[in-house]
Structures are given as structure tokens and as C-alpha cells.
N, C-alpha and C positions, 0 to 999 in steps of 0.2 A: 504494500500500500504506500501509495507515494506521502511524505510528509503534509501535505497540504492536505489531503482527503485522511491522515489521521486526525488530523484538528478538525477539521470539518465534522467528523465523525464524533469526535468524543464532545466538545460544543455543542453541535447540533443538537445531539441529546440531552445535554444539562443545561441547555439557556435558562429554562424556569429557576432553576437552583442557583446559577450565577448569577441572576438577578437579584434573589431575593437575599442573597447572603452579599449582595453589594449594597443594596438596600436597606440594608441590616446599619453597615456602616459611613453611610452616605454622609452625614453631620461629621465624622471623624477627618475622612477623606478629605472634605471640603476644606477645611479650618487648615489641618497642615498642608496642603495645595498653598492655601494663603498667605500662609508664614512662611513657605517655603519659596512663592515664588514672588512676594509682595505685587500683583499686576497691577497696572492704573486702571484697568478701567475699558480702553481702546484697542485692547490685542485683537488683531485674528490667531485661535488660537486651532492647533491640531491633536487628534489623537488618535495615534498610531495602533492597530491593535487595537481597538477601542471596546473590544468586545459587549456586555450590554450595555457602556458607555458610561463605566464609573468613571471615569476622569472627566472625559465631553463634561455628563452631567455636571460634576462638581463645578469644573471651571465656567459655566456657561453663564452664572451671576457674577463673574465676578472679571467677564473680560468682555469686548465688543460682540463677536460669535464664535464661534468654535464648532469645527466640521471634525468626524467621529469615522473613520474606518478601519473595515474588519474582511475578509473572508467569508466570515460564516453569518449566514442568513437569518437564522431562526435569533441569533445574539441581535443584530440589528435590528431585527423584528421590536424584540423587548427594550430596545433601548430608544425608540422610535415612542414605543407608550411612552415615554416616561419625557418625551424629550419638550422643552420649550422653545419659543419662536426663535432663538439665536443660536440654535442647535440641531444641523445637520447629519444626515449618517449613510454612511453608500458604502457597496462593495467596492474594494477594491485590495489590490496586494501589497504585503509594506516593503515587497525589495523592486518594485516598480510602483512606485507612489504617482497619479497622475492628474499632476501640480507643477507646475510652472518653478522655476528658484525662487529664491528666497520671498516666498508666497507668504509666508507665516511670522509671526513675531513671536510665537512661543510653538513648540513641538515637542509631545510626551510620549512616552508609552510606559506601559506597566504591565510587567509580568507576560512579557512577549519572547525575548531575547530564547529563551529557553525552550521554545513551541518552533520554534523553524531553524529549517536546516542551514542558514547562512545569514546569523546575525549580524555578519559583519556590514553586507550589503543595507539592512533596515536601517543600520546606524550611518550609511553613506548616503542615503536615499532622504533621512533627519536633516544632516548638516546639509544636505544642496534645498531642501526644501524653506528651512528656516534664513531670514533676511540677515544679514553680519550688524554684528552683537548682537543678535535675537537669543534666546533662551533654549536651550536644550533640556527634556527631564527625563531617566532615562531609569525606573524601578522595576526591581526583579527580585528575584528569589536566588537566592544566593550559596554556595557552598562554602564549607568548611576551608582554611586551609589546609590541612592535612590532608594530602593524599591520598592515603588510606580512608579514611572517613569521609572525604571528597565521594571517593568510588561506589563504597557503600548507599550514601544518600539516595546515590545516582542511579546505585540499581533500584530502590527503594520507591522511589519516582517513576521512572519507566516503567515497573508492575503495577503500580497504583495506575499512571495515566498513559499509555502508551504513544502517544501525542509529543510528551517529550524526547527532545532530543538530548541536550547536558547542563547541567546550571553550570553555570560560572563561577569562579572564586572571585572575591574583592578586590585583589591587586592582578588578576584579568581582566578584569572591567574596566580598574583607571589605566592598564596599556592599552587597552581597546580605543578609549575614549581620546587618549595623547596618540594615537597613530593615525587619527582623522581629524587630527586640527582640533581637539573641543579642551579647551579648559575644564580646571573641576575647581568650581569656586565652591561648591558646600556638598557633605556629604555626611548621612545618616545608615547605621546601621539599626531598623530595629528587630529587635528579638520578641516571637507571638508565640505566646503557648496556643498548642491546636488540640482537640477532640480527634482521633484516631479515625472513630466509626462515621464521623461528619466528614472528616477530610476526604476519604473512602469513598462517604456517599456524591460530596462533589464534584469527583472526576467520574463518577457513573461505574465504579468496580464494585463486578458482584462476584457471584460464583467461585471458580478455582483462581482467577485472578484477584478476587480479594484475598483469600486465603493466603495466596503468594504474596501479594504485600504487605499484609499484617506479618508474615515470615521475618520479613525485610526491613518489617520498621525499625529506626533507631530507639534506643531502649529512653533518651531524651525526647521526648514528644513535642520536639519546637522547633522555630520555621525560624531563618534569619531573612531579611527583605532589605536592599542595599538600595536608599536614593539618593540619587546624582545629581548636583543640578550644574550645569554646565553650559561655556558660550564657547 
């Protein structure tokens, strides 16, 4: 199954659930959005990966408008209920984004980097789309440094959601970041405890595949989430 039609697949099934567990934290999201990227007011703003458009949504008060793309259908769908007049949302792919340069004053995604096979390009596809010194944000889920435990996670991941491809460690991401020109003017590591049988249920593993995950899970039941905010 090609990378794209794994996400398609495992998405398409759980829009209701990514929703309502973004929904969940919609008030949280929004607040550190705002601390984090202080807007005026007048951005056009982007979101890569937008899935059912927790970020769109978030920033959608608090910038000019902001346009929300994804892949997967049924995620737009839900994100479309929920969307206000300044808040757009269309299929399309994040390593061919089709935008014009420096189109954007601000360009996010969240918990992308990890779902497709050639991060590098999403993050090349950011920097030509966003206008110079425009804002870059760039949140994911993150891995351990240690090696060993790195690997671990990673299989741990890929049983739970087969969608994924490999999380990244945190000093991956700032080479990542300094090999395409972007600065790293602030950056948050946070640590979330998770619910095992919720996280399970969010990626849509049942049967012998949940089994095998729960095999696999780290005996620490918490998520590290690295955000970047970078020009």
C-alpha cells in the first residue's frame, strides 16, 4: 500500500474521533498558538496537514484567514462543520502544495512530518510557500534520543498506526530545519501522559494489531511533542 493511501486509510476511518479529541482541546491549542506565535491580526495564515483543522480552526480568530489542507476527505469533511467564514479547506498534497511563493505570512503543521514518506520535501514546499521573514511552525511527535529507545517507540507506532513512517528525534528536526534556511527562534518540548486503550482506539487498532501494540508499548505511557517556531 502506497504511503499516501495508508493515511488515507487509517484517517478516513477515524475523522469522527480526531475530531472530537481535537475538540476536546481546542481552548488549549488556541491560547498556546497565541503565545507562541503572538499574530496581529492581518496574516494569511496556512495549514499544512490540517487534518480536521485543529490548527486552521485555532488560528482562524486570531489572524486575517487561514486556508487548511489535507489528503484525506472524510478529515476535511469535519473540519468544514466546524469551520468559520475566514476558514478555508481543500484537498491537496503537502510535498506539492498549490500556492504560488511566498503566498503566506504564517505556515504550520502539526503532527505531519511523521505520516509521509519524504518530510523533507513538506518542509521545502513551507519555506517556498511562506513570504521572507514570514513565520514557520513546525509540531510533531517526537522521539527519544537514545537509539535504542528511539527504535523501540518506532516499532511501537507503526503496530498501533501503520500510517506511520518514523518520528524524529529533536536534534533531527533542528538539522532538518538549519538545512532549509529556517531559523529556530523558540522551541518547546512538551511531555503528555496518554491513556493506552484511547490512544489504540484513535489510530483505529483493533484485533491482532492491537494486541501487537499493546506488546510494544513503552512501559512509560507518555508522548513527547516538539514545537518549533521558526523564520
Amino acid at each position: 500500500m502506497a504511503q499516501t493511501d495508508a493515511v488515507r486509510k487509517r484517517f478516513g476511518e477515524t475523522a469522527a474521533l480526531v475530531a472530537a479529541c481535537q475538540d476536546a482541546r481546542a481552548e488549549e491549542t488556541q491560547a498556546r498558538l497565541a503565545r507562541l506565535l503572538s499574530p496581529a491580526g492581518d496574516e494569511r495564515a496556512l495549514d499544512v496537514g490540517t487534518g480536521a483543522g485543529a490548527f486552521a480552526l485555532a488560528l482562524a480568530p486570531l489572524v486575517r484567514d487561514v486556508v487548511g489542507v489535507d489528503i484525506v476527505s472524510e478529515l476535511l469533511a469535519e473540519a468544514r462543520k466546524r469551520a468559520p467564514e475566514n476558514a478555508t479547506f481543500a484537498e491537496a498534497d503537502a510535498t506539492a502544495l498549490p500556492f504560488a511563493a511566498a503566498s503566506f505570512d504564517l505556515v504550520c503543521t502539526a503532527r505531519t512530518f511523521h505520516h509521509v514518506a519524504d518530510p523533507e520535501r513538506v518542509l521545502e514546499e513551507m519555506a517556498r510557500v511562506v513570504r521572507p521573514r514570514g513565520t514557520v511552525l513546525v509540531v510533531d511527535h517526537i522521539a527519544p534520543d537514545d537509539p535504542a529507545a528511539a527504535d523501540a517507540v518506532n516499532a511501537f507506532e507503526r503496530a498501533r498506526d501503520p500510517s506511520t513512517t518514523r518520528l524524529f528525534g529533536d536534534a533531527e528536526l533542528r538539522r532538518l530545519f538549519e538545512s532549509h534556511g529556517l531559523n529556530l527562534c523558540e522551541a518547546e518540548i512538551e511531555s503528555t501522559e496518554r491513556d493506552l486503550e484511547r490512544y489504540l482506539d484513535l489510530a483505529g487498532c483493533h484485533g491482532a494489531a492491537r494486541d501487537q501494540a499493546r506488546a510494544l508499548a513503552p512501559a512509560e505511557n507518555r508522548a513527547e511533542y516538539g514545537w518549533y517556531v521558526l523564520r
